[in-house]
C-alpha positions in Angstrom: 52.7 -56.4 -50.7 49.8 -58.6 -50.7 48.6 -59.6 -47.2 48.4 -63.3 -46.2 45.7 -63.7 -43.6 47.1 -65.3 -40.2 44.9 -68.7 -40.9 46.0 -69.3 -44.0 49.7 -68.4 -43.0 49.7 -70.8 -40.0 48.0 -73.7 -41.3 49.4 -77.3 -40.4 52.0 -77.9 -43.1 53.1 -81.6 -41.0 51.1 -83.7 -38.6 53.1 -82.6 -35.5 51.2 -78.9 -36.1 47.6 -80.3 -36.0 46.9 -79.2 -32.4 44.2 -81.2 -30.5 43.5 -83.9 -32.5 46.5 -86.1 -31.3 44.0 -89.5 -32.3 43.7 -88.8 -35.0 47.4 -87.9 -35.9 48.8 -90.5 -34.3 46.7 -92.9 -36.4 47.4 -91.3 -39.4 50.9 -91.2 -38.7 51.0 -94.8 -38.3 49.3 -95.6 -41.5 52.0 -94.0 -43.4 54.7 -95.2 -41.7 53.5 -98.8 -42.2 51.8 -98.4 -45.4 48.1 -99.1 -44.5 47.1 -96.1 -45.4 43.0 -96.7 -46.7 41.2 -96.3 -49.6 38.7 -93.5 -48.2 38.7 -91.7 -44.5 35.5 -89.7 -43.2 36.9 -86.7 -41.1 33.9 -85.0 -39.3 33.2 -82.3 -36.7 32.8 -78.7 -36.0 34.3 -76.2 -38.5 37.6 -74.5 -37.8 38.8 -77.8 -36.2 41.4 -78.9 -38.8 39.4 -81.5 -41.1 40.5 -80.0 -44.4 44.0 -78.8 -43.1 45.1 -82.7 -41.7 43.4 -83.6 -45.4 45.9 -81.7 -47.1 49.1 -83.0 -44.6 47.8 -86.2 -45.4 48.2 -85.6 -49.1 51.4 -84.0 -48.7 53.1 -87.0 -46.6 51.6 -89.4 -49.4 53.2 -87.4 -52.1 56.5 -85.9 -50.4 59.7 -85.9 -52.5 61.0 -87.7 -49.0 58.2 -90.1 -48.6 55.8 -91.5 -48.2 56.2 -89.6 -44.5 54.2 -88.6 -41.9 56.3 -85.3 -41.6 56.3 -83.3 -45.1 59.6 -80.9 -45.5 57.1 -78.8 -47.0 59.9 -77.4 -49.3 59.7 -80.1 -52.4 57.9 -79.3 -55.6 54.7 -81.7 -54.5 54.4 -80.0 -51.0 54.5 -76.5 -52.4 52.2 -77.3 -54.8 49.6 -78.5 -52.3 50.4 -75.5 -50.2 49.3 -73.4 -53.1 46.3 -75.3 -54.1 48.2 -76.0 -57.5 48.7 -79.8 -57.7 47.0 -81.8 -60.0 47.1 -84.7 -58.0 45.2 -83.3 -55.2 41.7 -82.2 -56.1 39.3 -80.4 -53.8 35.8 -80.3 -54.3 33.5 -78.2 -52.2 30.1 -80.6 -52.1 27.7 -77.4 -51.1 28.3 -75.9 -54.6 29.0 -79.4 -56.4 26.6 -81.5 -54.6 24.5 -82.9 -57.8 25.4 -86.3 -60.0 26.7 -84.6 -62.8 29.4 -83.4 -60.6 30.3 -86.8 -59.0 30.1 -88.4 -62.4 33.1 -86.2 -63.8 34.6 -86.8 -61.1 34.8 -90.7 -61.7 35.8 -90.3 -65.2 39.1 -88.5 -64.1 39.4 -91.1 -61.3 40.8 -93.5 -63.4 43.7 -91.2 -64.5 46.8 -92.2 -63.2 48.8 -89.6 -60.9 50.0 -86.4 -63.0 53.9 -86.2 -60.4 53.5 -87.4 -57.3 52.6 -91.3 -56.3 48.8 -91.0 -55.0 46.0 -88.9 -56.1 43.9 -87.5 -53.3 40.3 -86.4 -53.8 39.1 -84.4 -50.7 35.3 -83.8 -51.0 34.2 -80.9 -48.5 30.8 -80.5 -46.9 30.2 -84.0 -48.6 27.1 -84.5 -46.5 25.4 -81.9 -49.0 25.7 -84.4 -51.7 21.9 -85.4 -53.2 20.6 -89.1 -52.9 21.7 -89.6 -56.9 25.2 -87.9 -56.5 25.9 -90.1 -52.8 24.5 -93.4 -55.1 27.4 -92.6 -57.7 30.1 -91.6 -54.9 29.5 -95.2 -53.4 30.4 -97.0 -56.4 33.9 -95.5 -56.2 34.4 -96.3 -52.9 33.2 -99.6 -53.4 36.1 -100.0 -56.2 38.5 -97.5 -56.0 41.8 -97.7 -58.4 45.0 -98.5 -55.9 46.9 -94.9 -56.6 43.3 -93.0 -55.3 42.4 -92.2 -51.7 39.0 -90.2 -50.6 38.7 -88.0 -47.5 35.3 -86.7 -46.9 35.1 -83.8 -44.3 31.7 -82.7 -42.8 30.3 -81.0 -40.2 27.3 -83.1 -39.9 28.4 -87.0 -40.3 24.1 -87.6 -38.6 23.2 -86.7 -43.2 25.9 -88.8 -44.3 24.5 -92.5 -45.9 25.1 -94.9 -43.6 26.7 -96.9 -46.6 29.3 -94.5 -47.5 30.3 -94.2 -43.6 30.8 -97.9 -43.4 33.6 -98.2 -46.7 35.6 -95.3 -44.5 37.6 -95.2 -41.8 35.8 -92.5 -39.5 37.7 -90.0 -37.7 35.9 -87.4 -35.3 37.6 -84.4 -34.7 36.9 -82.6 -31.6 36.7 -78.7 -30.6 39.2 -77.4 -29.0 39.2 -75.5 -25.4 39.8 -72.3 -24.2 43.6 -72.9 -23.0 44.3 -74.8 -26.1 43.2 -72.0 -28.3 44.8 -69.3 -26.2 48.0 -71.1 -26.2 48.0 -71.6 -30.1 47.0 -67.8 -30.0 50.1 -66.6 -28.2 52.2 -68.8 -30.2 51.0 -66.9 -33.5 51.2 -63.5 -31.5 55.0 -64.2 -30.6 55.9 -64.9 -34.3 54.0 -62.3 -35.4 55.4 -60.0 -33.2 51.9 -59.3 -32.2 51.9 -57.4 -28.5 48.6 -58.8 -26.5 47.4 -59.2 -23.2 47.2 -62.7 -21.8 43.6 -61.8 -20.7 42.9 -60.3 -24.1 43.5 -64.1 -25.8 41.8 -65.9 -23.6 38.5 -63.6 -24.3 39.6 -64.3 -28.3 39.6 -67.5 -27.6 36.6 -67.5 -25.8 35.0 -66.3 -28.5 36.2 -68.4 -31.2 34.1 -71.1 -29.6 36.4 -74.4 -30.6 37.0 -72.8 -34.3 40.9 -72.7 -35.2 39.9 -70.6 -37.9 37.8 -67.9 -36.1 39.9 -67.3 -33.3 42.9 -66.8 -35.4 41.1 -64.7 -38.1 39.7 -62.5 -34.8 43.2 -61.9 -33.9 44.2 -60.8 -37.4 41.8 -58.3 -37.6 42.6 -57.0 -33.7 46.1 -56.5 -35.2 45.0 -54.6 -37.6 42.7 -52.7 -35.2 45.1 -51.3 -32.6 47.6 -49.3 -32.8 49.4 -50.8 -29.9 49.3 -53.6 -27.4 45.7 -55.3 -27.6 43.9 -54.9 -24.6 40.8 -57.6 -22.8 39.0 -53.7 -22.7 39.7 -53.4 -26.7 38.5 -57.0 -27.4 35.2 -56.6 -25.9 34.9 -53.3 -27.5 35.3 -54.5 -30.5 33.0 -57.7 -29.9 30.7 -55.7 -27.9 30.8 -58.5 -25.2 31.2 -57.5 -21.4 33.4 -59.5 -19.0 33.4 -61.6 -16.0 33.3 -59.0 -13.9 29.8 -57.5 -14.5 28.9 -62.2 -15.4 29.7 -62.3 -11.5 28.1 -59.2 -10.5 25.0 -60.2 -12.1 25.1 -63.9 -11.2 25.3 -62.6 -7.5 22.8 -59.8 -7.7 19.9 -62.8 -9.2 20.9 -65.2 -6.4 20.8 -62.7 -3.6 17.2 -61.1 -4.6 18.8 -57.5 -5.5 16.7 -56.5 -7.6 17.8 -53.0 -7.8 21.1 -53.7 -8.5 20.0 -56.6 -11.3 18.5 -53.7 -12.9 20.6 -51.1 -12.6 23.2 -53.6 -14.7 21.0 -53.6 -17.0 20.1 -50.1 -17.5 24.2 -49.2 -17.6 25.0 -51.6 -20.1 22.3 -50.8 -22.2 23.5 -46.8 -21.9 27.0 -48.2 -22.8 25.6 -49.5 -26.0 25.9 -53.1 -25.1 24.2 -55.7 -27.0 21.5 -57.1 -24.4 20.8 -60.3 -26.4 24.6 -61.2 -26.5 25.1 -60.2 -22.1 21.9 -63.1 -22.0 24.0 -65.5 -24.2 27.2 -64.8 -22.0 25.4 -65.3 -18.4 23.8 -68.2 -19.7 27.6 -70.1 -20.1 28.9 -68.1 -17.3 26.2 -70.2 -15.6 26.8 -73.3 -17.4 29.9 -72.9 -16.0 28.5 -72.9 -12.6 26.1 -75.6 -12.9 29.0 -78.0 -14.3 32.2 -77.2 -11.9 30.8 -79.2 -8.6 30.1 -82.5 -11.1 32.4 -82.0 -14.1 35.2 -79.3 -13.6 37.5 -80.6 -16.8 34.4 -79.6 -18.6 33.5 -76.3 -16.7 37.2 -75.1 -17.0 37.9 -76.4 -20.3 36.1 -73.0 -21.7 37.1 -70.9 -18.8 40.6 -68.7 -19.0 43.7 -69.8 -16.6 42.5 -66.3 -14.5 38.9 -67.0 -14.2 38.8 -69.9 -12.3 39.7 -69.0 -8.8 36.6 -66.2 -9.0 34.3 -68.9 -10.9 35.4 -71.5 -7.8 34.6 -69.1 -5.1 30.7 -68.8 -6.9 30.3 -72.1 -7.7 30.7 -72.7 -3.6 28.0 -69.9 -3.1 25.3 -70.3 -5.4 23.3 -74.0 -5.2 23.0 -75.6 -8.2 19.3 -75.5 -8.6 19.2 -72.3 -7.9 21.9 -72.0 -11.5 19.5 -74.5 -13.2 16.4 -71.9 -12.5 18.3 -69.3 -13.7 19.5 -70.7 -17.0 16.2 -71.8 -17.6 14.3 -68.5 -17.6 17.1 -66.6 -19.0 17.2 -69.2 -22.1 13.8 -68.5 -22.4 14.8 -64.3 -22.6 17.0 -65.4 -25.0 14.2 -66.9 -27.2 11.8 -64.2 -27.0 14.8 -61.5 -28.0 15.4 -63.5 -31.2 11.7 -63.8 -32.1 11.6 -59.7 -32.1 11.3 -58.8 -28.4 12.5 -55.5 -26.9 15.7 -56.8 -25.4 16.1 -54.4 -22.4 12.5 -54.8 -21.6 12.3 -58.8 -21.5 15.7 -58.2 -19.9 14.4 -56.7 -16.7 10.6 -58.8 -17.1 13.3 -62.2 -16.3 15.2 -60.1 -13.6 12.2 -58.8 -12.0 10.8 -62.7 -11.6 14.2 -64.1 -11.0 14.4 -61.7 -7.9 11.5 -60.7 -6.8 9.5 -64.3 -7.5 6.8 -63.0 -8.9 5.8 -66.3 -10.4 4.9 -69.7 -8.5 7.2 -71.0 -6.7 8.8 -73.8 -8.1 10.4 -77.6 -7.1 13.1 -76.1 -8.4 13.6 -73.0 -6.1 12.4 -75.3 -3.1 15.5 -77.6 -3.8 17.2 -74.3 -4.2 16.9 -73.2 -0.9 17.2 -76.3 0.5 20.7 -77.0 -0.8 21.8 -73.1 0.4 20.4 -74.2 4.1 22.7 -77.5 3.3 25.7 -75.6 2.6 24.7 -72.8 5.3 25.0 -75.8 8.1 27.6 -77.7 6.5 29.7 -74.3 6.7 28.3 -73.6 10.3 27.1 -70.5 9.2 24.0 -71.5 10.8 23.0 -73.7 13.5 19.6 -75.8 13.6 17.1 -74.5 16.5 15.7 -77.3 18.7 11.8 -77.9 17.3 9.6 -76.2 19.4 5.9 -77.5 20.5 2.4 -75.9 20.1 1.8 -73.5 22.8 -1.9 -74.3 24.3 -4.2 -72.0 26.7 -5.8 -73.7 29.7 -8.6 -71.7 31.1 -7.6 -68.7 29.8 -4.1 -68.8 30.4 -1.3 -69.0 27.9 1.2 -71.4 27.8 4.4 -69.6 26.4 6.8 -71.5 24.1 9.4 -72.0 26.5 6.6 -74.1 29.3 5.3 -75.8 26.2 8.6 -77.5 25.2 9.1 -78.6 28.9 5.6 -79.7 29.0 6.5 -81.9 25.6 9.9 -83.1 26.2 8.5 -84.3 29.6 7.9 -87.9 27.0 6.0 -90.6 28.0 5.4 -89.1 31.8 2.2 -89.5 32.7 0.0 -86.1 32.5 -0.8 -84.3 35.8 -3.1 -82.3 34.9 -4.9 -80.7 31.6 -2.1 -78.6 30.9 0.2 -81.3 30.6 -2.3 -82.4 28.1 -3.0 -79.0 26.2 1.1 -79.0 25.7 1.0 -81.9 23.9 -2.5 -82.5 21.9 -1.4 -80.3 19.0 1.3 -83.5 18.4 -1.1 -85.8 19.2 -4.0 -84.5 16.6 -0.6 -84.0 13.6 -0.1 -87.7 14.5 -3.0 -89.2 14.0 -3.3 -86.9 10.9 -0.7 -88.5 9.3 -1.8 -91.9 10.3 -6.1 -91.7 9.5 -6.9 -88.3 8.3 -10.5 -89.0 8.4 -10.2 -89.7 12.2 -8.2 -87.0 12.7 -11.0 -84.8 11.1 -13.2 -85.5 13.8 -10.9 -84.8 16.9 -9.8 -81.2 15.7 -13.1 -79.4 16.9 -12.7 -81.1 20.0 -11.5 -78.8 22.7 -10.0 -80.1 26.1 -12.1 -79.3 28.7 -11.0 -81.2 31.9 -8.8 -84.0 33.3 -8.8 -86.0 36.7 -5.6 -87.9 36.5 -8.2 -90.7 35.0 -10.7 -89.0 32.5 -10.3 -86.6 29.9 -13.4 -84.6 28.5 -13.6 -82.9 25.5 -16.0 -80.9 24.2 -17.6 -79.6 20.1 -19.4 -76.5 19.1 -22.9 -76.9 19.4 -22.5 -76.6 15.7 -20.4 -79.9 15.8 -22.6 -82.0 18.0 -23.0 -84.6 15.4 -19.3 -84.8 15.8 -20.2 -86.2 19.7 -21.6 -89.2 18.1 -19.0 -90.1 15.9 -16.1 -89.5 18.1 -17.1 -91.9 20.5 -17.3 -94.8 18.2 -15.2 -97.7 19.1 -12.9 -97.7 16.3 -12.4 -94.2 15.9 -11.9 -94.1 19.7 -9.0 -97.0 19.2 -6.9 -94.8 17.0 -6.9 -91.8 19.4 -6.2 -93.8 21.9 -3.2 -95.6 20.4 -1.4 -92.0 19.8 -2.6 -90.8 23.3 -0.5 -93.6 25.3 2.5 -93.0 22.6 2.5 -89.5 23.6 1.2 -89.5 27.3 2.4 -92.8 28.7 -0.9 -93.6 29.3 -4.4 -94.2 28.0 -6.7 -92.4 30.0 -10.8 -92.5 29.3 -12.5 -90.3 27.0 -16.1 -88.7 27.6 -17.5 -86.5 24.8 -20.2 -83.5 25.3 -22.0 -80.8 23.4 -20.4 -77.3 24.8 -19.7 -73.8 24.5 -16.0 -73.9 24.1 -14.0 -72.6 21.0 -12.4 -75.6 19.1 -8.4 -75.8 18.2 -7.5 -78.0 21.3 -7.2 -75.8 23.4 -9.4 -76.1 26.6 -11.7 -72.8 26.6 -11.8 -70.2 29.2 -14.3 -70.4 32.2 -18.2 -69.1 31.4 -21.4 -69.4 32.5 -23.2 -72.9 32.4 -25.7 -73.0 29.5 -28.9 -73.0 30.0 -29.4 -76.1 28.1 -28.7 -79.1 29.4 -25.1 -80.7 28.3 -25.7 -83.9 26.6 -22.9 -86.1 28.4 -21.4 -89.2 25.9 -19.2 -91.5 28.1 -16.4 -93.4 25.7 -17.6 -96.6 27.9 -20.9 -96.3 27.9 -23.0 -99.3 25.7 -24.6 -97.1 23.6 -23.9 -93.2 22.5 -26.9 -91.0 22.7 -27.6 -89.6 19.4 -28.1 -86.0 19.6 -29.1 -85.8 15.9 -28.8 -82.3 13.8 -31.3 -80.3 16.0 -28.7 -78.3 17.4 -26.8 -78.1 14.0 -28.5 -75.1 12.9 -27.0 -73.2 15.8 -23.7 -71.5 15.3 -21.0 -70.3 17.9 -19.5 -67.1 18.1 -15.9 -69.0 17.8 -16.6 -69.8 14.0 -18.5 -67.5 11.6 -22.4 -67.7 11.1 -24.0 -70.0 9.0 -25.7 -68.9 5.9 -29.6 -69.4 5.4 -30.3 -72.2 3.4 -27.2 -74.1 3.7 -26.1 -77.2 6.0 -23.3 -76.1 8.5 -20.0 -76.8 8.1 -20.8 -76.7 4.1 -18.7 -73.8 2.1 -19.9 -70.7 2.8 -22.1 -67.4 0.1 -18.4 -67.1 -1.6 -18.5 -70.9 -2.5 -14.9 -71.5 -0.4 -14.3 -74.5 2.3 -12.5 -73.4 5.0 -11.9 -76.3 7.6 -12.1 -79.5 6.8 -14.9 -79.7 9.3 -17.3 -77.8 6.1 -16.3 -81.3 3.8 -16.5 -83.6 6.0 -20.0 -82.0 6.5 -20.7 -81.9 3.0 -19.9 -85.7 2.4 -22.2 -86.8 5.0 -25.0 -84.3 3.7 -24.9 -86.1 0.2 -24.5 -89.8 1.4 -20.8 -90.3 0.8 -20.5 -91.6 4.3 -21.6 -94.9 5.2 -23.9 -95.2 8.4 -20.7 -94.7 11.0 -20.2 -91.4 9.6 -16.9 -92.9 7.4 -13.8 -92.9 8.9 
């Protein structure tokens, strides 16, 4: 006995067994019932969705011993015939082998024919937007002026290559591709009629891979019938498919997003042993994360392709992993997926994109900032993690550190008025940041300085002797006025500034107690009229805080290797070449 395949069997033979296009069946249906049915409809969407199928119930409700109807008995002369592809008054033409002018015209010259039994004659034109410029030019003449007793339906998958002028003498139908459950469910109807034993799990991964296609799904399960012996198992779909399941999609979706990179590999390596095809596990993790990246935003989208059991474990990782962290994911393993179909070793640019996804051995990214920003989020918003109060600077006064603890009661001591230069060392690392951020220019002149002493009235602070210059322009007014302004934010007061030429080690911490130089300390009082200018004598002399200056080169200027260091070596560098104006730029 000759053996009816399961899509052909269970084909829509009324309009109540089209399944997911309910728009379009309820318009239809209408039509006929009220006899408005038009001269030419363009059906269009993905293949396996029903566009042919609700072409033919359309023909056979037009043409039903009992109608016109919207519901065909199916048993009447006309509806068998159509069944059988046997009626002369329903022609189908498949466009991709018929797509020239000569075709169309011979087609015209039987449109004039009246109807051979039935009361319309129904021209249904597959894969139409195949049709060349001539043929499409000879099809819109028809529809232009069709005889009464003739209706077109034009099904394509791309309606984008259809002439804009044919679309607008039809009414346009889009059909849409089913989901998961809707397939699964039309699955298990067929497998209970059939008699067909199958795991619920099993059709939703047939379903799965049908992706939206009536047609595939159902053919899929016809040839798993045929396959086992017995019940048909999720294990014996994959199998056969050579697809792995969500399972190992979590395992490996956890494994990226918690930097194991052993175990990332290791995936890979048993999968590839178990004679797994590596190009179609990247395709699968790729929606698996699709999946992910959609639920938080869209779940009727994430779920629609996601099986009734799925969704609880799919939930749970969608709560875990942040979703830039799933977007820099799909990203590199999209472009794994490209190199594999251009000819690369699958299980070597496999483990190349696992190695970077885990181990970041590329630059770090926006992306993965934002990443682990959001997990911090979700770590707080979870109380997984509490924040830390922000700590200050710790300073050294002559020669003593200031631990962290004394250096955040020295700080949150706020506008109270410094006691004594430790009061001050604990809080002139804010001090410099915040006139950083306000004039970075004057804020490169103040980070050599290092606090020497304070009275209760007058704070000194002293440069390298490879800085002097920096004694000049520190104690310029307008400079001066900046520091000051963040000074009295910080300290609660505004105390007077005197500038010198020293020995002690810059970072803004006051240096530990020495020997007086024998030279003579140049002393620059913020107050005084005029600043002595030391000049750049002393500029050729170098500390042992910072490294030596090479011969043959300005201090502070990049050093043999060609590399700035401080931003003390530019600023040097601008003044050398005349980039600053005569107040040293500011």
């Amino acid at each position: 006995m000759k053996h009816t395949t399961l899509y052909r069997k269970w084909r829509p033979r009324r309009f109540g067994e089209v399944v997911g296009q309910e728009p379009v069946v309820r318009t239809l249906s209408r039509a006929i019932e009220t006899g408005r049915v038009a001269h030419a409809y363009l059906f269009s969407g993905p293949r396996g969705t029903g566009k042919t199928s609700t072409a033919k119930v359309l023909a056979m409700g037009l043409n039903c011993a009992k109608g016109p109807t919207p519901e065909p008995d199916g048993t009447c002369d006309s509806c068998r015939a159509i069944v059988n592809n046997s009626s002369l008054d329903v022609v189908e033409m498949d466009a991709a082998s018929n797509r020239g002018i000569d075709e169309i015209r011979e087609l015209r010259d039987r449109v004039n024919l009246a109807p051979v039994a039935g009361r319309m004659k129904v021209y249904i034109i597959d894969e139409v937007h195949m049709l060349t410029t001539e043929a499409f030019n000879a099809l819109l003449k028809m529809l232009e002026e069709p005889p009464e007793h003739v209706v077109f339906v034009l099904a394509t998958t791309e309606k984008h290559k259809v002439l804009p002028t044919i679309i607008s003498r039809c009414q346009s139908f889009d059909f849409r591709r089913p989901g998961v459950e809707t397939l699964r469910e039309k699955l298990a109807d067929i497998a209970e009629a059939e008699g067909i034993e199958a795991e619920p799990e099993a059709l939703t991964v047939i379903a799965r891979e049908g992706r939206g296609s009536f047609r595939d799904a159902e053919g899929l399960l016809d040839q798993l019938s045929s396959f086992a012996e017995g019940r048909i198992t999720a294990a014996m779909v994959r199998e056969l498919l050579g697809s792995v399941g969500p399972k190992i999609l979590l395992e490996t979706t956890a494994a990226l997003h918690e930097r194991r990179a052993a175990d990332a590999l290791r995936i890979v390596d048993r999968l590839s042993n178990e004679g797994s095809d590596l190009g179609q596990l990247v395709g699968e993790l790729i929606s698996h994360l699709r999946a992910l990246m959609l639920l938080p935003y869209a779940p009727e989208i994430a779920l629609a392709e996601v099986g009734a059991e799925e969704h609880a474990p799919l939930e749970e990782q969608a709560n875990v992993v942040p979703t830039a962290e799933v977007v820099r994911l799909i990203e590199a393993l999209d472009a794994t997926l490209g190199r594999i179909k251009r000819g690369g070793d699958p299980k070597l640019e496999l483990e190349l994109s696992f190695l970077k996804l885990t181990r970041d051995y590329t630059e770090p990214s926006v992306e993965t900032l934002f990443g682990r920003m959001e997990e911090l989020e979700k770590a707080f918003a979870n109380g997984a993690v509490s924040p830390e109060p922000e700590t200050a600077e710790a300073g050294s006064v002559d020669g003593a550190e200031l631990t962290e603890d004394e250096a955040v009661d020295e700080a949150e001591a706020g506008r109270e008025e410094p006691r004594d230069i430790r009061d001050i060392a604990a809080r002139w690392g804010r001090v410099v940041r915040d006139l950083k951020d306000r004039r970075p220019a004057v804020a490169a002149v103040y980070e050599g300085a290092c606090l020497e002493d304070f009275d209760g009235t007058v704070l000194r602070l002293s440069f390298p002797e490879e800085l002097a210059i920096y004694v000049k322009l520190a104690s310029e007014p307008k400079r001066l006025d900046s520091l000051r302004e963040v000074l009295e934010e910080h300290l609660g007061t505004s105390p007077r500034l005197e500038f010198r030429v020293g020995d002690g080690a810059p970072g803004g911490a006051a240096p530990a107690q020495e020997e007086p130089s024998r030279a003579e300390p140049v002393e620059h009082r913020a107050d005084a009229p005029e600043a002595r200018d030391t000049g750049g004598e002393k500029s050729g002399l170098s500390s042992s805080a910072d490294p030596p200056v090479a011969e043959g080169r300005a201090p502070g200027g990049p050093g043999d290797d060609g590399r700035i260091r401080n931003q003390r070596e530019v600023f040097e560098m601008a003044r050398e070449r005349g980039l600053l104006g005569q107040d040293g730029g500011s």
